[in-house]
Structure formats: C-alpha cells, structure tokens
C-alpha positions in Angstrom: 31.7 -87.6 -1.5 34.3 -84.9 -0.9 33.4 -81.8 -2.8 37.1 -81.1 -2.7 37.4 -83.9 -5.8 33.8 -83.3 -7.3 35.0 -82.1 -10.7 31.1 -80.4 -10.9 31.5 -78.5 -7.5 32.4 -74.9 -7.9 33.5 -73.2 -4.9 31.2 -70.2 -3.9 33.3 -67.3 -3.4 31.6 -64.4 -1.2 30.7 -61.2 -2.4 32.8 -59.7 0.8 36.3 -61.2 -0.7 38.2 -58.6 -0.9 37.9 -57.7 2.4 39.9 -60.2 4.1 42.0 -61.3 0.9 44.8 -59.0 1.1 46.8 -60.2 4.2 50.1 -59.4 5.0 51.4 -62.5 2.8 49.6 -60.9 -0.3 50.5 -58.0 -0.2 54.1 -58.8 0.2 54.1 -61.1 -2.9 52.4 -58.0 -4.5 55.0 -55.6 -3.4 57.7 -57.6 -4.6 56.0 -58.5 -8.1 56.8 -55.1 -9.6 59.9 -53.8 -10.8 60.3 -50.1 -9.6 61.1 -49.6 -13.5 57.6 -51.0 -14.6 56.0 -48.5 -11.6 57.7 -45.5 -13.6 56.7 -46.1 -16.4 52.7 -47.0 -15.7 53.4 -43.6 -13.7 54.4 -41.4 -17.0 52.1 -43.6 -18.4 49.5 -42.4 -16.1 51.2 -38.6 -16.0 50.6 -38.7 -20.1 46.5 -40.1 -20.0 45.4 -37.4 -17.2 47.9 -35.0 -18.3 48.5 -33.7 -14.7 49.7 -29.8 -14.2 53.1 -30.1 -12.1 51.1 -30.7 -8.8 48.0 -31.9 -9.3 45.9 -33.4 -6.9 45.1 -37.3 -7.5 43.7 -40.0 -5.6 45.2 -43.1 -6.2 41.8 -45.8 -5.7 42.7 -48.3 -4.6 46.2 -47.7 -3.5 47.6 -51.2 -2.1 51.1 -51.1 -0.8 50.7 -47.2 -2.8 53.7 -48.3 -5.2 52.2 -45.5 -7.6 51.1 -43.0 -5.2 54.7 -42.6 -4.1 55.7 -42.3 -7.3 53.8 -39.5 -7.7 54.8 -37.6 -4.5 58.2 -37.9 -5.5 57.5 -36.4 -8.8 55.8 -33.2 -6.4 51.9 -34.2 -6.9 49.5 -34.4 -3.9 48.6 -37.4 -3.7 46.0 -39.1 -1.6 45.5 -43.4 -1.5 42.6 -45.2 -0.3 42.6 -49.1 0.0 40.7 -51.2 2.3 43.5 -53.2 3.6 44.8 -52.3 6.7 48.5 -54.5 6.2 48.8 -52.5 2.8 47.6 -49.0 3.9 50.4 -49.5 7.0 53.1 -50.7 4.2 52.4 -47.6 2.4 52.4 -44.9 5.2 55.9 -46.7 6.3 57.3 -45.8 2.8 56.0 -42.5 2.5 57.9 -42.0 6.2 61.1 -43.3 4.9 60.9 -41.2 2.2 59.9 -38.1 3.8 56.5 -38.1 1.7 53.6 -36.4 2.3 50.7 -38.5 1.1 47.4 -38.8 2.7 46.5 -42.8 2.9 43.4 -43.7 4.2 42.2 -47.0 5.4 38.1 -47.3 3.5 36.2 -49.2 1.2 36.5 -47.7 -2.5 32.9 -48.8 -2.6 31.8 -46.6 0.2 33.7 -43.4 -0.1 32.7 -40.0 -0.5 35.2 -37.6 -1.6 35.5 -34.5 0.5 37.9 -33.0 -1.6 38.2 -32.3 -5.4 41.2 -33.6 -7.6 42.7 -33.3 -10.6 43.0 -36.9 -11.5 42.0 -40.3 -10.1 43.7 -43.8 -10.9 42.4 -47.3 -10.2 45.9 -49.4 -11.6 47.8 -51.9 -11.1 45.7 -55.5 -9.9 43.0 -54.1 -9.2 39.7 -54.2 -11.3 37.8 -51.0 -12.8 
C-alpha cells in the first residue's frame, strides 16, 4: 500500500529541517509576505519592549532575508543578523548594499553560536520559533 494515501501514516520529519528548508523559493515567498508597514511597526514594536538607547547594539537571531535588521540600521542601531540560510543571509547583505547599511550578517546555526560580542538587545521575530 502506498504510504502516500495511508490516512495512519505520518510523515517523519527530521530533526535537521531547517537546514535545508529555506531555499531560494522560501525565502522569496517570505520576503514578499510582509508589508514594509507591518515590518515598522513590529520594529517600534520591538524599539518599545527592549527600549533600545538611540544606537544600541542588537542581534537580530535568526535574521532571514533581515527585513527587521534593516529596519533597525536605518533607524541608526548596530545591528548584527545570524541565520543559517545561506539564500537568505545573501538577500540580506544585497539590501543592506543597496541601501548603504552597515550590518554585520553572518551565515551560522542559532543553535551553535557563541556570541563574541555584548548587545544591548536580541530579537528572535517574525516566523521563526522562540
């Protein structure tokens, strides 16, 4: 019998998902789910729950396509992204170039890292789980 149609067959999902789930097709229909609007406004949002001095230090973890860390370098904070996606940490560098933004985006595993520096705030938003 074809598992496909066994209404009692769950498919196992591995424990690794993440790590090969966020290809260039995802992460476009990700990019292009969010109004830049709704991205403001989880940013003051986010601005109001850390309260962040003028330019505070923040890593954004993980960062995706880094939709909130460039809001936040355009608002003047220092921002620094970490996502384990390759396509989405390249999407995000590109747009912090076309913007002229310095942010420091880093291709790891959230599950892995070890901070080297200290910062003011950290934000895990958007899809992402906690």
């Amino acid at each position: 019998m074809n598992s496909f149609h066994d209404p009692f067959c769950i498919p196992q999902v591995p424990d690794n998902w993440y790590e090969t789930f966020f290809t260039p097709e995802i992460n476009t229909f990700w990019s292009t789910l969010t109004p830049d609007e709704v991205t403001r406004k989880e940013v003051n949002f986010i601005e109001q729950q850390l309260q962040l001095p003028g330019s505070a230090k923040i890593l954004d973890i993980p960062c995706g396509s880094g939709r909130h860390s460039l809001e936040l370098a355009r608002r003047g904070h220092q921002v620094t992204g970490v996502d384990i996606s390759a396509d989405a940490i390249t999407r995000a560098r590109n747009s912090a170039l076309v913007e002229n933004l310095r942010i420091n985006f880093i291709l790891h595993d959230m599950k892995d890292l070890v901070a080297a520096d200290l910062y003011d705030g950290a934000l895990c938003f958007g899809n992402s789980f906690g």
